[in-house]
N, C-alpha and C positions, 0 to 999 in steps of 0.2 A: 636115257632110261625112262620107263614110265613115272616111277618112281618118284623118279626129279624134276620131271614135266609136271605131275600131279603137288605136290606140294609147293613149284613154283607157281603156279599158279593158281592153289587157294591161297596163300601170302594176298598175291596180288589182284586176286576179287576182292576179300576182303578187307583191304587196305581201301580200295575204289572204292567200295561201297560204303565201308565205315557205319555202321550199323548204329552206335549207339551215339554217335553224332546227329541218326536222324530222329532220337524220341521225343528232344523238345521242341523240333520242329513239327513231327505231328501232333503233338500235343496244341501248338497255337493254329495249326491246319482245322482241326479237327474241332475248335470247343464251339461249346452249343451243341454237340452231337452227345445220344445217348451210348450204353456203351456197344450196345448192339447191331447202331449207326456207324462207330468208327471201327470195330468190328469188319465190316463190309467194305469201310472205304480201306483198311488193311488189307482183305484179301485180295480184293480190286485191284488195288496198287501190285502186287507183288505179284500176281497174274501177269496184269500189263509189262510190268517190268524184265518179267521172267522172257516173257515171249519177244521182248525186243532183244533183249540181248543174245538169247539163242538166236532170232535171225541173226543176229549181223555175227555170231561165232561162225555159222554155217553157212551164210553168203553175202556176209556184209561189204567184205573188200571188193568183191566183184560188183555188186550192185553201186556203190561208190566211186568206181571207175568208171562203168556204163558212166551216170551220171555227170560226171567230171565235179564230184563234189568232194571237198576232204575235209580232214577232222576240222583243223581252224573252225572251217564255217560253222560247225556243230557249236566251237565252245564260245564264238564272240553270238551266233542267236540263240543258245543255253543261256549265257550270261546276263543277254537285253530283258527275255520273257523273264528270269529269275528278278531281275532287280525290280522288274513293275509290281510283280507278287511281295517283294521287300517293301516298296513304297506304300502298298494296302497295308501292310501289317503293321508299320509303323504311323502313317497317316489315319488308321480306321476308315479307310474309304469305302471297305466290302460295306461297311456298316454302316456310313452316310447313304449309300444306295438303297439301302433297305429301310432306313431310319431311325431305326434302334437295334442295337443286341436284342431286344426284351422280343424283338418283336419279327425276325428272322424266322424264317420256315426252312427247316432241313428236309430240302425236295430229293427224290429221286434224281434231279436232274442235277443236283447241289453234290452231291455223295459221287457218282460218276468224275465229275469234273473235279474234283479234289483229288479224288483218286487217279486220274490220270497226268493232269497237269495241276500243282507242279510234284506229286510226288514221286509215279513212276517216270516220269520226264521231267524238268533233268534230272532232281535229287537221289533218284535211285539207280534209273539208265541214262544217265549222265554222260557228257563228251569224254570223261575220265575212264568210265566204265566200258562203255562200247569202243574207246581206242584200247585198251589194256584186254578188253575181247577179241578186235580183230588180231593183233597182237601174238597172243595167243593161240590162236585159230592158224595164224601163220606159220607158228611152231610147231603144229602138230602136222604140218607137209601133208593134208591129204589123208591120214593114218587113223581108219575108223572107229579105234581104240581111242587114241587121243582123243579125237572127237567127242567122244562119248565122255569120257572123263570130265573135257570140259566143261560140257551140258550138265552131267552131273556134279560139278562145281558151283557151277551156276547157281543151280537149282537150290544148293547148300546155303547160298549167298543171300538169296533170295528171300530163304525160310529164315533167314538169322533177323533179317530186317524186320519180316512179321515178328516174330517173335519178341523184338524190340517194340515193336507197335503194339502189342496186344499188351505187354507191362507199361506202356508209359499213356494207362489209362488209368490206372493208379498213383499216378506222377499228378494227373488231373486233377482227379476228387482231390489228392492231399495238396493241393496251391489252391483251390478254390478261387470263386470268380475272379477277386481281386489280383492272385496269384498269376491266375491264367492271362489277363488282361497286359500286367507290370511282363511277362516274360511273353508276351507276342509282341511288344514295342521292341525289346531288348534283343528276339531274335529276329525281326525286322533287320536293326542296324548289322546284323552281323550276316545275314543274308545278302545286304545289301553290299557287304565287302566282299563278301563271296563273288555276286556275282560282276563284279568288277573284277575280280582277278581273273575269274573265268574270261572276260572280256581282252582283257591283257595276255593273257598268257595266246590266246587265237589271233591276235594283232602279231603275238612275238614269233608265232609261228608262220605269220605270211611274208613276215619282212624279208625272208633270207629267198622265199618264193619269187618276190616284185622285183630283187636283183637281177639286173642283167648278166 
């Protein structure tokens, strides 16, 4: 039934997506930005986001075949580019590079690339999220209705994330800089296990593939 197609599968967007897992991660993405900056890099992100995952509901399995590419692959290079982003945020390297916090210039070209890597890739359109997509997209057999449902699942998913983003600019101001600083070390390390498991879990997945 629709019905049951449809509620199965906002469960399982926003389970993938997990929403309010990602506000203190943009929050240590994001600081130095005013609020009108991280504003943009929210809509940005959940643009990008929105439109990868609609592709791969609407032709992601097929294009991954062509390919000869599968999920594994997606979640052990999710997991590498995640843990280098982990390594900045714990190391302060974005900001050796620049020289100081004090002294960082939030460019256009800055705002962009935050917004696309890493929030809507992985963190948002994640190996979790675009397999629980195709997934998805499998169960609706073709069936333009489903289809549609699931895009406008999606798209539910999407907006919950912004909406998480646009409150935990208020998360900001009240940690203030010290705040902000002590919790981008802190979700550094935890990014950092993230994207180890990520890494593991696309190892665990190829091993039963390498079998003869």
């Amino acid at each position: 039934m629709l019905l049951d197609y449809i509620s199965a599968a906002l469960v399982t967007i926003l389970v993938t997506l997990d929403p309010p897992a990602l506000a203190p991660i943009f929050v240590s993405l994001t600081r130095g930005m005013n609020a009108a900056e991280r504003r943009r890099v929210a809509l940005r992100a959940a643009i990008i986001a929105f439109g990868i995952l609609a592709f791969f509901g609407l032709g992601g399995e097929i294009l991954l075949r062509l390919l000869g590419v599968g999920i594994p692959a997606f979640r052990i290079s999710g997991g590498l580019l995640l843990f280098w982003i982990a390594f900045e945020m714990v190391f302060e390297r974005r900001n050796e590079r620049k020289q100081h916090t004090a002294d960082i210039a939030i460019t256009e070209d800055h705002i962009r690339n935050v917004a696309a890597f890493p929030l809507a890739i992985p963190l948002m359109a994640g190996p979790g999220a675009i397999t629980a997509t195709i997934l998805l997209a499998g169960r609706a057999e073709g069936k333009l209705v489903y289809l549609g449902a699931l895009i406008a699942i999606l798209a539910l998913g999407v907006f919950s994330c912004f909406a998480v983003f646009m409150g935990a600019d208020r998360v900001s101001r009240w940690l203030g800089v010290t705040g902000n600083i002590v919790l981008s070390r802190l979700l550094g390390v935890i990014l950092a296990g993230l994207a180890v498991q990520f890494i593991i879990n696309g190892v665990t997945d190829l091993i039963p593939l390498a079998r003869p």
